[in-house]
C-alpha atoms as an extended CHARMM CRD file, in Angstrom:
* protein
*
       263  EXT
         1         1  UNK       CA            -31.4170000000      -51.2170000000       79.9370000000  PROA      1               0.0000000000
         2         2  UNK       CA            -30.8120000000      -48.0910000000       78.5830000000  PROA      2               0.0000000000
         3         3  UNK       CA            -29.4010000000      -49.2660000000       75.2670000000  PROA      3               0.0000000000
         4         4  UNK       CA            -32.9770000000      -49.6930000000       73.1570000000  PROA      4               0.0000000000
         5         5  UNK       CA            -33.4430000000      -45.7790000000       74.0360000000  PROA      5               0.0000000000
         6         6  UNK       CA            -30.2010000000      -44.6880000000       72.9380000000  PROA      6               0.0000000000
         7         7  UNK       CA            -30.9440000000      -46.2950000000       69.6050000000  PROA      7               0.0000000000
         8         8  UNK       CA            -34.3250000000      -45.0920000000       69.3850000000  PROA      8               0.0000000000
         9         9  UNK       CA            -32.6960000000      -40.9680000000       70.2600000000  PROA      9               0.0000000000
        10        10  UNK       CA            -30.2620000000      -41.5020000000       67.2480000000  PROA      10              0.0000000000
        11        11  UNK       CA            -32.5320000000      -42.9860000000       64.7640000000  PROA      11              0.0000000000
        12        12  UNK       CA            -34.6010000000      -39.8640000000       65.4510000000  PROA      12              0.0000000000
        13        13  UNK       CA            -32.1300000000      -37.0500000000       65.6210000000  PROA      13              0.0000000000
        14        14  UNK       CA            -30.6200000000      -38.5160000000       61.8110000000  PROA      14              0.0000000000
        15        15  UNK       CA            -34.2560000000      -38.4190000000       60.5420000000  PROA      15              0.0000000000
        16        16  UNK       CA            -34.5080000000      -34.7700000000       61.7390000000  PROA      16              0.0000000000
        17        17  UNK       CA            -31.1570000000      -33.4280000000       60.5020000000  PROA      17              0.0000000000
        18        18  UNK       CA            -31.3480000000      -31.5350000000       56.9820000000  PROA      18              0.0000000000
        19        19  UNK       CA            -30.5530000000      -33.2800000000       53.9330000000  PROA      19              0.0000000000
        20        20  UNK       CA            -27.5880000000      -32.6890000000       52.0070000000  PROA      20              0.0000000000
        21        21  UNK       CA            -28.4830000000      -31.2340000000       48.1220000000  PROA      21              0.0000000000
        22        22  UNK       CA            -26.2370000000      -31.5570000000       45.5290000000  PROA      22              0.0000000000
        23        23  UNK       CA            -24.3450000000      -29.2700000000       44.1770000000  PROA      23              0.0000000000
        24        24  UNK       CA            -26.1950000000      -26.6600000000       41.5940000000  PROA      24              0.0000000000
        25        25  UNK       CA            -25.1530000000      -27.3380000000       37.8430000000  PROA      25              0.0000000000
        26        26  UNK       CA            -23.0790000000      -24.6330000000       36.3870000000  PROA      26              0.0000000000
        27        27  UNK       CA            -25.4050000000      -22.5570000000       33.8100000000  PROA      27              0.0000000000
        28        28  UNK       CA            -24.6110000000      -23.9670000000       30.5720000000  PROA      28              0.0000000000
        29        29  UNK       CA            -22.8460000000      -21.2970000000       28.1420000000  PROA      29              0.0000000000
        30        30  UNK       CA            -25.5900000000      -20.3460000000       25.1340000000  PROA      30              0.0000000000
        31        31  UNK       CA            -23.3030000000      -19.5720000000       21.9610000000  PROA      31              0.0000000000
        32        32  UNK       CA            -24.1540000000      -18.2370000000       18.5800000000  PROA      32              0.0000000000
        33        33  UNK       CA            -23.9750000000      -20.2630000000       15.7220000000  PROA      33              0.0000000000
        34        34  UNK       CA            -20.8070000000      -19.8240000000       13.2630000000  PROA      34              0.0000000000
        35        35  UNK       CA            -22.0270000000      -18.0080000000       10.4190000000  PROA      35              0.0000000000
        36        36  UNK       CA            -20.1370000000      -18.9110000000        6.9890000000  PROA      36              0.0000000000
        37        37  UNK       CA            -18.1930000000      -16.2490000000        5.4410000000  PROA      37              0.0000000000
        38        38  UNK       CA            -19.8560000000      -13.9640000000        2.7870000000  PROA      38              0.0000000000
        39        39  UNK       CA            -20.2410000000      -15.7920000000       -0.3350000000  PROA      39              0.0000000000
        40        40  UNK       CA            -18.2840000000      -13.9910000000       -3.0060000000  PROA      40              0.0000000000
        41        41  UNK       CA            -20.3150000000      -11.6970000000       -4.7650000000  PROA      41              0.0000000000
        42        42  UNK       CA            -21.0280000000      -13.3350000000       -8.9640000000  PROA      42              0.0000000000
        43        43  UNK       CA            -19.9560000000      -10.9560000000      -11.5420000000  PROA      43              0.0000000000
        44        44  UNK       CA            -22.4460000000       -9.4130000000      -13.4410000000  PROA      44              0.0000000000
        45        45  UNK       CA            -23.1940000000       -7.4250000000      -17.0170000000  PROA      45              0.0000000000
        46        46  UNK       CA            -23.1460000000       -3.8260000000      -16.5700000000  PROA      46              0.0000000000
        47        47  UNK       CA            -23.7280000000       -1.4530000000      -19.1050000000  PROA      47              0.0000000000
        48        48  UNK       CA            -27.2630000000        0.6970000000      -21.3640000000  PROA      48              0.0000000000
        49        49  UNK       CA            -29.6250000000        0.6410000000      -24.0240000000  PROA      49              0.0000000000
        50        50  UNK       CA            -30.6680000000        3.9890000000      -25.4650000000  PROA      50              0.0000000000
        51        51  UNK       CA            -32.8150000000        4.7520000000      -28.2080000000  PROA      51              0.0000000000
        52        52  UNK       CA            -33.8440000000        8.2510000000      -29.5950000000  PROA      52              0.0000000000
        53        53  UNK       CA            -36.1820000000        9.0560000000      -32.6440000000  PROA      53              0.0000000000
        54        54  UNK       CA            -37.1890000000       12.8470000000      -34.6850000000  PROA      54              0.0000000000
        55        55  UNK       CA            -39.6820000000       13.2500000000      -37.2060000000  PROA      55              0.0000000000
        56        56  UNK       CA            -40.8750000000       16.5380000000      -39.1550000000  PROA      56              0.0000000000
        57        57  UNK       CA            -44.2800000000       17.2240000000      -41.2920000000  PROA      57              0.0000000000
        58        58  UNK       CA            -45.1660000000       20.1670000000      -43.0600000000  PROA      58              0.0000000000
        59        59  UNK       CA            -42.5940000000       22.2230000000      -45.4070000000  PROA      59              0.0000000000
        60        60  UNK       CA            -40.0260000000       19.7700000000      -44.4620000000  PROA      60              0.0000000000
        61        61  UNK       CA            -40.8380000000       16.0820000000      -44.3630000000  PROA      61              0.0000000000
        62        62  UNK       CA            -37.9180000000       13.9560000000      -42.1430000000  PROA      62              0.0000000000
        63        63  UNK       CA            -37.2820000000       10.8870000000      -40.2380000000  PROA      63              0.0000000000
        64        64  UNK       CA            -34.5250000000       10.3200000000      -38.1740000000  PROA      64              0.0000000000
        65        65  UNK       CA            -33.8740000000        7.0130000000      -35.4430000000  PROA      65              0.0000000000
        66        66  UNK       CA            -30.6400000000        5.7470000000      -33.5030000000  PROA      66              0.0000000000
        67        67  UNK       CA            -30.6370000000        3.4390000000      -31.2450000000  PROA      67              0.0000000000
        68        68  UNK       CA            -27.2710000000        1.8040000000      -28.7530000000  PROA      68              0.0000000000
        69        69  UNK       CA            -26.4440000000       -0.3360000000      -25.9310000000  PROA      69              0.0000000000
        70        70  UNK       CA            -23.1780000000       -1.0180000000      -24.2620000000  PROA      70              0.0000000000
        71        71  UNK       CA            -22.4790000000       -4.0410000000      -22.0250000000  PROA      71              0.0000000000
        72        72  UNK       CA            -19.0650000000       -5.0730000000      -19.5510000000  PROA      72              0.0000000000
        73        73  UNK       CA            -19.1230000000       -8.0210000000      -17.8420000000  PROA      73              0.0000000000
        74        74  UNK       CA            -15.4360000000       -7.5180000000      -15.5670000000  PROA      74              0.0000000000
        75        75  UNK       CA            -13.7400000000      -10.5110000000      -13.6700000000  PROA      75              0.0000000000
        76        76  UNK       CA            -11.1060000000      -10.7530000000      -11.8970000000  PROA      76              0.0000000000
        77        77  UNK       CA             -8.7610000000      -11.7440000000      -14.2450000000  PROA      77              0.0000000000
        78        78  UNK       CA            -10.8960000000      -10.9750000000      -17.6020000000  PROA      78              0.0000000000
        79        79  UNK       CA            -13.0480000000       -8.4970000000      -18.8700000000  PROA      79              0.0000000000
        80        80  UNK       CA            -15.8690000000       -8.8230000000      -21.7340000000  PROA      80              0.0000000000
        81        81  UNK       CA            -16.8000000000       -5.9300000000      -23.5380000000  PROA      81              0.0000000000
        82        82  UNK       CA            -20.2880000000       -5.3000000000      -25.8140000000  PROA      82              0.0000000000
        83        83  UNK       CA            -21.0610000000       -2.1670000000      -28.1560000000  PROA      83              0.0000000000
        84        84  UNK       CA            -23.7930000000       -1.8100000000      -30.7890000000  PROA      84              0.0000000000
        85        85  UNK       CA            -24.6760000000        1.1460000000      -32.5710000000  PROA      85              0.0000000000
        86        86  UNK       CA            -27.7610000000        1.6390000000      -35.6990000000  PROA      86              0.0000000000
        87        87  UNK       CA            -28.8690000000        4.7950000000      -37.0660000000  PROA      87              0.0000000000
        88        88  UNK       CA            -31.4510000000        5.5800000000      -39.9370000000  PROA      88              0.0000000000
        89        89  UNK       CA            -32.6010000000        9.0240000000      -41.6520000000  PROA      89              0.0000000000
        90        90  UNK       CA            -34.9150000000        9.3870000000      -44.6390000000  PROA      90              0.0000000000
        91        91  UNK       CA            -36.3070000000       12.5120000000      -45.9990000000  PROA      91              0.0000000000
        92        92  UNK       CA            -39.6890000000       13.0420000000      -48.0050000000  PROA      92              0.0000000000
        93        93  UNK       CA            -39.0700000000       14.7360000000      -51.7240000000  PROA      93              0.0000000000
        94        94  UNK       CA            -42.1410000000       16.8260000000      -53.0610000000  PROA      94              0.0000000000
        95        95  UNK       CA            -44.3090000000       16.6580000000      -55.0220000000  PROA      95              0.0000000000
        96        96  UNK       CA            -43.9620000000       12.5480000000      -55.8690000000  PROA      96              0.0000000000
        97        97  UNK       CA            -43.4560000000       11.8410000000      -52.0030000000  PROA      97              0.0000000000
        98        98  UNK       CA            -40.8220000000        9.9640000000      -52.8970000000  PROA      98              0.0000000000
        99        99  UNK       CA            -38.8640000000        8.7160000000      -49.3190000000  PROA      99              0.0000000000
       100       100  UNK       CA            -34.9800000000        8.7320000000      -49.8230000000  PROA      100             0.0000000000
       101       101  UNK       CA            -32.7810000000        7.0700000000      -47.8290000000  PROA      101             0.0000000000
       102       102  UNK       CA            -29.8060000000        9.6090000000      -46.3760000000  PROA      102             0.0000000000
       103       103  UNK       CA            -28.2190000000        8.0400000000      -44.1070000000  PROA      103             0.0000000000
       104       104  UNK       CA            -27.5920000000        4.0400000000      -42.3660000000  PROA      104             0.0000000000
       105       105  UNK       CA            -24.9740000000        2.6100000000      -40.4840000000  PROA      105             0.0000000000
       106       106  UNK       CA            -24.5120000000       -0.5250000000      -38.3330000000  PROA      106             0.0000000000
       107       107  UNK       CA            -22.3600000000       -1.1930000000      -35.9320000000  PROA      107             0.0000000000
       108       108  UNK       CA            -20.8850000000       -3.9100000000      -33.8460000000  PROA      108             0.0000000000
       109       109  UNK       CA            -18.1570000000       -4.5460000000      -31.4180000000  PROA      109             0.0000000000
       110       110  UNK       CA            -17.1880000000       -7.5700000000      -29.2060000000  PROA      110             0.0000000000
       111       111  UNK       CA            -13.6700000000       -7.2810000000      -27.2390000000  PROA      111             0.0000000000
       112       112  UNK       CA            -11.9930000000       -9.4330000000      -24.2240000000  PROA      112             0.0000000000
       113       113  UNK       CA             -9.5210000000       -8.3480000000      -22.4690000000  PROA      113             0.0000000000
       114       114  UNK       CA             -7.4420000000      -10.4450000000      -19.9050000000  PROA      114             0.0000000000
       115       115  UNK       CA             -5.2640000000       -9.1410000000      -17.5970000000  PROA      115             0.0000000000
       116       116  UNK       CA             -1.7140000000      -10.5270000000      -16.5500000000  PROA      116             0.0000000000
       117       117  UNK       CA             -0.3610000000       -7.9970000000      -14.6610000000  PROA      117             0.0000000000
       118       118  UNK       CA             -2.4260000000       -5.3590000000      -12.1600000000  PROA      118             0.0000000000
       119       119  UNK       CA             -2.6400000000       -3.4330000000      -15.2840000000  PROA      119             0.0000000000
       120       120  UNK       CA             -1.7690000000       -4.7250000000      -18.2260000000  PROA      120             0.0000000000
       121       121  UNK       CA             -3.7210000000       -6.9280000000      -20.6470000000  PROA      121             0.0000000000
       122       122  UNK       CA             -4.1540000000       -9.0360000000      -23.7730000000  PROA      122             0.0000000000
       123       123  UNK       CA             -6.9610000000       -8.3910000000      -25.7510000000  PROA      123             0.0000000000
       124       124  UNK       CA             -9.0330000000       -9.7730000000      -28.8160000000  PROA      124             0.0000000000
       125       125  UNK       CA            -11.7000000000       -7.6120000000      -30.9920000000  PROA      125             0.0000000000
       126       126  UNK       CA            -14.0360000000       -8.3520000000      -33.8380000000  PROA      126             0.0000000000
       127       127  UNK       CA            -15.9800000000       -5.8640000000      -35.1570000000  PROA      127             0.0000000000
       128       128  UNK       CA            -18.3730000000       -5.5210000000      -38.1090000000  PROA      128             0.0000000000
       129       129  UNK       CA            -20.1550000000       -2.5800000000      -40.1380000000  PROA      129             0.0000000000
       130       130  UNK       CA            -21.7760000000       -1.3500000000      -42.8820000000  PROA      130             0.0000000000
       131       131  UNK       CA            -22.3870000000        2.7200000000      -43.7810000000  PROA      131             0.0000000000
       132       132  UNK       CA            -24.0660000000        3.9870000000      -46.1900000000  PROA      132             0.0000000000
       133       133  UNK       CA            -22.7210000000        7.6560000000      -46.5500000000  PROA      133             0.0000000000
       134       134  UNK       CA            -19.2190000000        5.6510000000      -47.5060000000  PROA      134             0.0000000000
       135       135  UNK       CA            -20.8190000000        2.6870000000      -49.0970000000  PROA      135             0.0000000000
       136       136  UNK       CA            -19.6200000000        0.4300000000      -46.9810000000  PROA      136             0.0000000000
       137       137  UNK       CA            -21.2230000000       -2.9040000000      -47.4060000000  PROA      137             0.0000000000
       138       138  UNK       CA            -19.7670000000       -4.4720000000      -44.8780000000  PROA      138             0.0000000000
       139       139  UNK       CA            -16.4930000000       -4.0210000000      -43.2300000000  PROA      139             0.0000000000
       140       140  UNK       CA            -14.8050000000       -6.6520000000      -40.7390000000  PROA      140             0.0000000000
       141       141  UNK       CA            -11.9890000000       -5.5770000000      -38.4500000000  PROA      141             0.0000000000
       142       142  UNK       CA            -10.1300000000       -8.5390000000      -35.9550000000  PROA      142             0.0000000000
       143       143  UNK       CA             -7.2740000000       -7.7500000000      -34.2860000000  PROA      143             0.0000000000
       144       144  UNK       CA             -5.5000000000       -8.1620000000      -30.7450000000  PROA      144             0.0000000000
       145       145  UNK       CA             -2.6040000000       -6.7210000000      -29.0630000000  PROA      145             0.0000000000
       146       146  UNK       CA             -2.1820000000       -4.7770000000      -25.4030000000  PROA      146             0.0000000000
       147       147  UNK       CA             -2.9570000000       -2.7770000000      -23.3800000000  PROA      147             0.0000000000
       148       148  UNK       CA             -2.0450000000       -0.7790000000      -20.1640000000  PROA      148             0.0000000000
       149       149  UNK       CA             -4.1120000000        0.8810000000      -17.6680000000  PROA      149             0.0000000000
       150       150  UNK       CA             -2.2530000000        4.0420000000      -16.7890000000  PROA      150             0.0000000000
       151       151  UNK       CA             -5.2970000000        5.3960000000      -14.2670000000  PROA      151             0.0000000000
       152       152  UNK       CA             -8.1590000000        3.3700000000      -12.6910000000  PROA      152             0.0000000000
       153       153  UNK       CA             -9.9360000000        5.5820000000      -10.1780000000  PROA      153             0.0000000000
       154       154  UNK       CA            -13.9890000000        5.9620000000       -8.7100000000  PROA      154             0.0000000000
       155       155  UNK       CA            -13.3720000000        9.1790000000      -11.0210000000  PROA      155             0.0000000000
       156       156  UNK       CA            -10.9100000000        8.6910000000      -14.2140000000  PROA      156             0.0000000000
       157       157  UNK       CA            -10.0190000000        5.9700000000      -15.8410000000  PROA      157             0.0000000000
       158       158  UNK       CA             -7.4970000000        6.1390000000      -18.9700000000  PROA      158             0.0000000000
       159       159  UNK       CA             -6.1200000000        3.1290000000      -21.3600000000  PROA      159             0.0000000000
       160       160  UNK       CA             -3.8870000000        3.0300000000      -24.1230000000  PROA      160             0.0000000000
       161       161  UNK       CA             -3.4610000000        0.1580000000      -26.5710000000  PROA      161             0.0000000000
       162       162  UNK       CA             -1.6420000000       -1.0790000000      -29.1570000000  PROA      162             0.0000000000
       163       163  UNK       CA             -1.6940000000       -4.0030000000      -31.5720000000  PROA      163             0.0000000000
       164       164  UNK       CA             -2.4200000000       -5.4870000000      -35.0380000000  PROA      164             0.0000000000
       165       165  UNK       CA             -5.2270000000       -5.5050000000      -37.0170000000  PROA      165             0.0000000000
       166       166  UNK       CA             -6.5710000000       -7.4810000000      -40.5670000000  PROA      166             0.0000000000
       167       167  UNK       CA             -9.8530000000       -4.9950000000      -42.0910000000  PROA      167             0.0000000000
       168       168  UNK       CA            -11.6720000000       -6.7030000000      -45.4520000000  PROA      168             0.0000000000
       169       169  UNK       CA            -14.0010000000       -4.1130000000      -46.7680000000  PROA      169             0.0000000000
       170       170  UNK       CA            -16.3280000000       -4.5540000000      -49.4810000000  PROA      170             0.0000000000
       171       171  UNK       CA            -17.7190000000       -1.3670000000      -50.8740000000  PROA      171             0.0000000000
       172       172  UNK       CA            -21.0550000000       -1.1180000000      -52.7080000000  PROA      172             0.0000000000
       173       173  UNK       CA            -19.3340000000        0.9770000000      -55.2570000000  PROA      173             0.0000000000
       174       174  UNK       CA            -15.9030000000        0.7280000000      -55.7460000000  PROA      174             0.0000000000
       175       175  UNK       CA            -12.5690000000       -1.6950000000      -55.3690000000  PROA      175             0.0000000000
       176       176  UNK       CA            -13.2440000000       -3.8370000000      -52.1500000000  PROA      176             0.0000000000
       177       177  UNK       CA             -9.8930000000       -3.5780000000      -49.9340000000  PROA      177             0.0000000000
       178       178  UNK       CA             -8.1510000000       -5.7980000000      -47.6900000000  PROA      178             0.0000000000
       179       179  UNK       CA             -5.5360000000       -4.3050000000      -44.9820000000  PROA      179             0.0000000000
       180       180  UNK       CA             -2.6550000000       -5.1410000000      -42.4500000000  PROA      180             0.0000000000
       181       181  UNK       CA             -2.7250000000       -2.1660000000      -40.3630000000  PROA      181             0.0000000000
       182       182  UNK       CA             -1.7610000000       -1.3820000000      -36.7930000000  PROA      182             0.0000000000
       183       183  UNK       CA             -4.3820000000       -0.2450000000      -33.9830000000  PROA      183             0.0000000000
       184       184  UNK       CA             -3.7150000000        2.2760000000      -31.8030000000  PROA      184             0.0000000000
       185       185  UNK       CA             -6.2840000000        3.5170000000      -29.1190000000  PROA      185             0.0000000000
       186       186  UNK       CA             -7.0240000000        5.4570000000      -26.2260000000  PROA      186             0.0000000000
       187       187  UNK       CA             -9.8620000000        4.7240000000      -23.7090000000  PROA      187             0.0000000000
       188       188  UNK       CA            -11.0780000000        7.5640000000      -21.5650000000  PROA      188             0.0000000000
       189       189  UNK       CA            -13.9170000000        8.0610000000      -18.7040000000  PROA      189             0.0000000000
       190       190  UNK       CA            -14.3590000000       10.5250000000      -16.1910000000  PROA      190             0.0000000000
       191       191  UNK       CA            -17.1870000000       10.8170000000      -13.7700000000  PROA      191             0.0000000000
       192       192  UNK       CA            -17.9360000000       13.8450000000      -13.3640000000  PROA      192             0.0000000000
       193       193  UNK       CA            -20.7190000000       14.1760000000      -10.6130000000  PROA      193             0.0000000000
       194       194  UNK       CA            -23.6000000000       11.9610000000       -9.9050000000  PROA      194             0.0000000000
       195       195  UNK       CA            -25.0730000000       13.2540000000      -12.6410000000  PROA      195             0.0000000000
       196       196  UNK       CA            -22.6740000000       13.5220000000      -15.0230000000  PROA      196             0.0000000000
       197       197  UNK       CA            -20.4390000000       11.0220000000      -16.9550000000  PROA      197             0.0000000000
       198       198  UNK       CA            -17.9350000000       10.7780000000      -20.3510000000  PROA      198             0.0000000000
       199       199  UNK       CA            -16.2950000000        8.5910000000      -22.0050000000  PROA      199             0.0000000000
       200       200  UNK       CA            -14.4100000000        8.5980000000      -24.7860000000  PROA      200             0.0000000000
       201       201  UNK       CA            -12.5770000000        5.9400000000      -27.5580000000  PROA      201             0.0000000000
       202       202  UNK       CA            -10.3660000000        6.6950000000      -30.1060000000  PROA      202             0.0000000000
       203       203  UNK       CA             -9.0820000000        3.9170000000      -32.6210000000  PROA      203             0.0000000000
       204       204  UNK       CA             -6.5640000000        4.9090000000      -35.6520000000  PROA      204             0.0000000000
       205       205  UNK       CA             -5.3680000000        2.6000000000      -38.3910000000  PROA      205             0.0000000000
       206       206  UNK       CA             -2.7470000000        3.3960000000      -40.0940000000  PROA      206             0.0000000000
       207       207  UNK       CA             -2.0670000000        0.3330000000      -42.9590000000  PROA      207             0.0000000000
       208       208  UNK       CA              1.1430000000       -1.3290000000      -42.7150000000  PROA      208             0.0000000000
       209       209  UNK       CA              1.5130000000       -1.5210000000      -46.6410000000  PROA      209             0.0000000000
       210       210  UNK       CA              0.3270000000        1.6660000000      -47.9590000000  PROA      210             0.0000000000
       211       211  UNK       CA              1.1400000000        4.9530000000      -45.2120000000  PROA      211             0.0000000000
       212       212  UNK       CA             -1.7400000000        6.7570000000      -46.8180000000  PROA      212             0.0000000000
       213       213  UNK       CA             -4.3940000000        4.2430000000      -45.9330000000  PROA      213             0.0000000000
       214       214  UNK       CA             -5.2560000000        5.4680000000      -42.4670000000  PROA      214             0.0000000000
       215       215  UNK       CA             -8.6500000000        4.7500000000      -41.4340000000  PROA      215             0.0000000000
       216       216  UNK       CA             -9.9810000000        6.1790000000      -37.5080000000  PROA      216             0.0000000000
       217       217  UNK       CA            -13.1630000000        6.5790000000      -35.5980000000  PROA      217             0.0000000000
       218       218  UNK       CA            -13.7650000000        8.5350000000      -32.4540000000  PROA      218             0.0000000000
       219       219  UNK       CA            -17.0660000000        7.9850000000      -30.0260000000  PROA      219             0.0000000000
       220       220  UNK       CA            -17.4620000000       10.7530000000      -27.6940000000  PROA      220             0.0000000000
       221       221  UNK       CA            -20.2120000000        9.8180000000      -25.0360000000  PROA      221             0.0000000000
       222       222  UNK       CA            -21.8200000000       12.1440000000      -22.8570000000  PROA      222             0.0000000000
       223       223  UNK       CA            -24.5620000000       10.5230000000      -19.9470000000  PROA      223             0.0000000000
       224       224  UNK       CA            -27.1220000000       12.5040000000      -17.4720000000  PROA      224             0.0000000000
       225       225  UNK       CA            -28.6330000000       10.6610000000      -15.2710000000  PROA      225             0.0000000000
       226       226  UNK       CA            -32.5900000000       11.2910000000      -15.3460000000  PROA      226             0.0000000000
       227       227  UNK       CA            -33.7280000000        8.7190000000      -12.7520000000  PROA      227             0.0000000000
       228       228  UNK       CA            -32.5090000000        5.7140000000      -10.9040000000  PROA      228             0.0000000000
       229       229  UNK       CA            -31.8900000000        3.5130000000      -13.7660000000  PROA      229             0.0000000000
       230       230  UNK       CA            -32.9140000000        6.2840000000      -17.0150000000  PROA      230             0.0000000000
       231       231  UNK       CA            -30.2520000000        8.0400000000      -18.3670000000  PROA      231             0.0000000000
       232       232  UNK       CA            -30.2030000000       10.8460000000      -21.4020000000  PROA      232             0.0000000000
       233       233  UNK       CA            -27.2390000000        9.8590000000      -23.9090000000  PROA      233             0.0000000000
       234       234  UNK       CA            -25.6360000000       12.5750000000      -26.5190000000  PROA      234             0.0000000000
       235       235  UNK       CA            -23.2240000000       10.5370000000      -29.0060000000  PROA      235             0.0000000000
       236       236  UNK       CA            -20.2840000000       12.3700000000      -31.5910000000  PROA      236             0.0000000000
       237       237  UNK       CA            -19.1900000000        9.6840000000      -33.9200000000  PROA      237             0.0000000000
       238       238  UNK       CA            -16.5230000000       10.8630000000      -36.0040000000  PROA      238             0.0000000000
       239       239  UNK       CA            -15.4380000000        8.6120000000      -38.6220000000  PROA      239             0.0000000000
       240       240  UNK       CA            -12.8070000000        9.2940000000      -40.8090000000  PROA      240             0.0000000000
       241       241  UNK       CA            -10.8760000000        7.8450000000      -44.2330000000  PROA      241             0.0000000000
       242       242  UNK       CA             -7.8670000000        9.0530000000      -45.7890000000  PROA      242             0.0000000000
       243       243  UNK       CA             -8.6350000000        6.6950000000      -48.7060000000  PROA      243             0.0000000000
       244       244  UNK       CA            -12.1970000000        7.0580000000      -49.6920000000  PROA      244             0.0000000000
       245       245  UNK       CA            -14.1050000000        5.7890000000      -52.7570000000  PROA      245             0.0000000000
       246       246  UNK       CA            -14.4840000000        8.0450000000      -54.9990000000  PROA      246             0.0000000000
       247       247  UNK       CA            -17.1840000000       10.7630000000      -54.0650000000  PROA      247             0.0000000000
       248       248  UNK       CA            -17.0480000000       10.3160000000      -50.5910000000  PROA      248             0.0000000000
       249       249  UNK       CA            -16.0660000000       12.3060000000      -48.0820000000  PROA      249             0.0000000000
       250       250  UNK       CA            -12.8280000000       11.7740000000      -45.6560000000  PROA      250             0.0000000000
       251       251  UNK       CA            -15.1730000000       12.7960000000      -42.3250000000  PROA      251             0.0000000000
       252       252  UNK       CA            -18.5430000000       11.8160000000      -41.3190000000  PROA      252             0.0000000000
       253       253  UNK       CA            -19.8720000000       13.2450000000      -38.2450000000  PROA      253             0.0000000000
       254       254  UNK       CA            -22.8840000000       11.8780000000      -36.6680000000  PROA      254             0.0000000000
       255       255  UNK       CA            -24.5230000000       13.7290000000      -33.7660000000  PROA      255             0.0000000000
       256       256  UNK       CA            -27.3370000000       11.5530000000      -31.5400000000  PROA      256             0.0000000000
       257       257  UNK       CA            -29.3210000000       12.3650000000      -28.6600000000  PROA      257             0.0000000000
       258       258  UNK       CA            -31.3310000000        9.6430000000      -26.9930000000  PROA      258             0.0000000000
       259       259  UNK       CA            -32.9250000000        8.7520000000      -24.1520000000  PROA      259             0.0000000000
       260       260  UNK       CA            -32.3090000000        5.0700000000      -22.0100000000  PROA      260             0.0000000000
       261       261  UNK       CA            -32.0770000000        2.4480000000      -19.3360000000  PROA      261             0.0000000000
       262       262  UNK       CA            -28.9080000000        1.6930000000      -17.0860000000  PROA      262             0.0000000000
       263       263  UNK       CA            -28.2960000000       -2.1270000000      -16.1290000000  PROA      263             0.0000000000
């Protein structure tokens, strides 16, 4: 009798209880993309081009230019180094205003260097000149040996080397010359301030078959920064020949200021 209500008291009673909800999802975990690793950073040329000019009128008539640039590209395991060097002076002789040529030189220098210890390297040079205060026509030097890198700092850096050498010059006037000779150099920079930097290279060549052949040249290289990337350059060349032709002098000094652009 009673059974029809019982069922109808427990159908309702389930309808009113609260429904069970699921479990909340956990919060998913957001995560930053994995970023590669720096790419190496490409070697590139470092180095200047200067140029500097002078010219007088009036009692004294004179033109003078130089112009240089310098350029390392450095590796890990090799270095490539650059160097050119031009200079031209003329004077004006009264009363025919006739222009004489005083002074020319070119100069060029290509050297690599590869390094098979920390320190130590191999190297290779070519170089190739002509001067016209020791007739040069044109002089070529190749040659390769080693080289050791006794200090390497933000501030000094210091290199000696040694090798071998084969210089063919042909003079203008004169016997043209061809030499065995041994190299020996020294490299030397020092930053001195912000500002300030030197460097200097010395190369001597004494001639394997004759002791009184020596021939050297020294580059002294003083740089002010001006700006960001200008820079004023004063340049000593010094070069020197034990053997000259005949009416030349052993020394030649050449002193140049100029004014460039660091890369």
């Amino acid at each position: 009798m009673f059974q029809p209500f019982i069922q109808i008291a427990l159908l309702a009673a389930a309808t009113a209880a609260p429904t069970a909800t699921a479990p909340a999802s956990a919060p998913k975990l957001v995560t930053a993309p994995i970023q590669d690793a720096a790419a190496p950073v490409e070697p590139k040329w470092t180095g200047n081009i200067s140029a500097g000019f002078v010219m007088t009128d009036g009692n004294s008539e004179m033109r003078q230019a130089n112009a240089s640039a310098d350029a390392t590209l450095k590796r890990e395991k090799d270095q490539f180094t650059l160097g050119f060097l031009w200079v031209y002076a003329e004077n004006n002789n009264p009363p025919n205003n006739d222009w004489t040529l005083t002074d020319r030189r070119t100069f060029g220098r290509g050297k690599y260097d590869y390094f098979f210890a920390k320190e130590t390297y191999a190297y290779g040079m070519l170089t190739a000149e002509n001067d016209y205060l020791q007739t040069i026509a044109l002089r070529w030097n190749a040659g390769t040996g080693l080289g050791h890198q006794f200090v390497d700092t933000d501030t000094w850096k210091f290199a000696l080397e040694a090798g071998m050498s084969y210089i063919d010059t042909d003079y203008k006037f004169g016997t043209d010359t061809e030499d065995i000779t041994v190299r020996l150099a020294t490299n030397t920079t020092h930053r001195a301030s912000d500002t300030w930097s030197f460097n200097h290279l010395l190369e001597m060549y004494p001639s394997v078959e004759d002791t009184e052949d020596v021939y050297g040249r020294s580059q002294f290289t003083a740089d002010a920064k001006l700006s960001e990337n200008m820079i004023m350059t004063l340049k000593w060349v010094m070069d020197y020949d034990n053997t000259p032709v005949s009416g030349a002098e052993r020394v030649d000094n050449r002193y140049l200021l100029s004014v460039g652009w660091k890369f």
